[in-house]
C-alpha positions, 0 to 999 in steps of 0.5 A, a space after each residue: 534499506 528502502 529499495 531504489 529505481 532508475 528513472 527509466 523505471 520511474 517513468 515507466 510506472 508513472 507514465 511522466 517522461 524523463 526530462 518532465 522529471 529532471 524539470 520538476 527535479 530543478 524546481 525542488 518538486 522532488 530531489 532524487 539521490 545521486 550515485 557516486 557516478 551521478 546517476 539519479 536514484 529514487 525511493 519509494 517516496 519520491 514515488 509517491 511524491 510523482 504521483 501526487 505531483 501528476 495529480 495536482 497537474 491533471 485534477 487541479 491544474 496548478 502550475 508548478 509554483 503552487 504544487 511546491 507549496 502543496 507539497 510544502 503545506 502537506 510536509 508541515 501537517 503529515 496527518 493530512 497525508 494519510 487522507 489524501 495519501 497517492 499509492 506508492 507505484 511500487 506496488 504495481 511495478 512488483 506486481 508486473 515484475 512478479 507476473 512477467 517472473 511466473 510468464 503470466 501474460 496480463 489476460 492470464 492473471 485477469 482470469 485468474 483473479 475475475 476481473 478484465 485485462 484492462 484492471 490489471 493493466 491499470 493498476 500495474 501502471 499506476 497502483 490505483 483501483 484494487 480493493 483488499 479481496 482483489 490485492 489478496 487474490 493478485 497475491 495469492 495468484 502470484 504465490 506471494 502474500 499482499 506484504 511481499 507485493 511491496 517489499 523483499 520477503 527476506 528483509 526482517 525488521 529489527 526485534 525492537 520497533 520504536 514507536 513511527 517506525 517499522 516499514 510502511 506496506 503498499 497501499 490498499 485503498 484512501 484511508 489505509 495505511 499499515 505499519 509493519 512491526 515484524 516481517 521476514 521469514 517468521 510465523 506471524 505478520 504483526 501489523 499496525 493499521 491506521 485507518 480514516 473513517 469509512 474505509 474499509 475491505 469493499 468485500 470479503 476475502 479469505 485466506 489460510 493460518 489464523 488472525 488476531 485483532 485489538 483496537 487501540 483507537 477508535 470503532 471498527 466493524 467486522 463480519 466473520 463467516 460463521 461468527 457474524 457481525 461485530 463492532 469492536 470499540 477501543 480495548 476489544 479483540 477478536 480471533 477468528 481461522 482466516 479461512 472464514 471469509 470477512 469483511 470489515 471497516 471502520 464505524 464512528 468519526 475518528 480514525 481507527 488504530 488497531 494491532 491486526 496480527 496474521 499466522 503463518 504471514 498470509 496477507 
């Protein structure tokens, strides 16, 4: 079950005060589901959903008519979303909650991961600015994986995933999006990741267990300490000890679907 939050805590990650909220609520902007004692309950999507809202407001100045027509022209082409797609705050509200838990002050996690208190703060407030390296040191500071920044670690996914299911992961950039086919407490993460052209990890990272990737769709360029630079069409694979530092993103003009699996789950 998709975890829910009060609206305290979504105006908290959103920086949009309560009332703004019940106002766009009103307009059919975004409709919170209701407790049996009334009260209003959002998941991870209406999280987007703010976000995206706050967006059109302060970038492109629409009133609130025309952002309900965005919103209703991107729910008729949802392979827009994946484009234009505002990261779900979610990840920043696990990642503040996971830092107040081990009693890390915002200076201290900045100094652990090399970047400055105020990145941090930014992206706790509003999920945007880390790059993969950077979600995967957060994680690694924090004694999690990048895929428990968004989701309870005990929850597993069923044996059988059908084809558009499976639990969508944070969001790690424009253009990336990873649909997870197995979690909980197993020995592999298996993923499928859609990517846009151009996206890409924006530097290398590393990690313990050992990595397995197939491209399904699609160009995709990696480089692997030690293995080089190789550039995967559809049908090709590659496996490599994820404590080699790589870098990767996608080549061509079409978007890229690869299945990307982790042993033991480190990402």
């Amino acid at each position: 079950m998709s975890k829910l939050y009060k609206v305290s805590e979504v105006s908290a990650a959103t920086g949009v005060p309560p009332a703004t909220l019940r106002l766009w609520e009103q307009h059919g902007l975004i409709v919170p589901v209701r407790t049996p004692s009334g009260y209003r309950m959002y998941n991870e999507d209406d999280f987007a959903r703010v976000h995206h809202i706050v967006r059109l407001r302060s970038v492109q100045g629409l009133n609130l008519a025309a952002i309900k027509s965005s919103l209703d022209d991107m729910a008729r082409d949802p392979g827009e979303q994946l484009r234009e797609a505002t990261p779900p705050p979610r990840l920043g509200f696990e990642i503040r909650r996971l830092r107040k838990e081990k009693q890390l002050t915002i200076s201290a996690l900045a100094a652990k991961v090399d970047v400055s208190p105020s990145m941090i703060s930014t992206l706790e407030r509003t999920s945007r600015g880390a790059s993969v390296p950077l979600l995967r040191a957060i994680a690694e500071a924090l004694d999690v994986t990048v895929s428990q920044l968004s989701a309870n670690p005990d929850e597993i996914a069923d044996s059988v995933v059908r084809k558009g299911e499976g639990r969508m992961l944070p969001y790690l950039g424009k253009g990336i999006r990873i649909r997870e086919l197995a979690s909980g407490p197993r020995m592999m993460d298996c993923q499928e990741w859609t990517l846009v052209p151009g996206a890409g990890s924006e530097g290398f990272y590393c990690h313990e267990g050992e990595e397995f990737i197939r491209v399904l769709q699609g160009s995709f360029e990696i480089e692997v300490d030690g293995l080089g630079l190789s550039t995967l069409n559809e049908g090709d694979s590659i496996y490599f000890e994820s404590q080699r530092a790589h870098s990767w993103r996608v080549v061509g003009r079409e978007d890229c679907i690869l299945i990307w699996v982790n042993t033991p789950p480190t990402f």
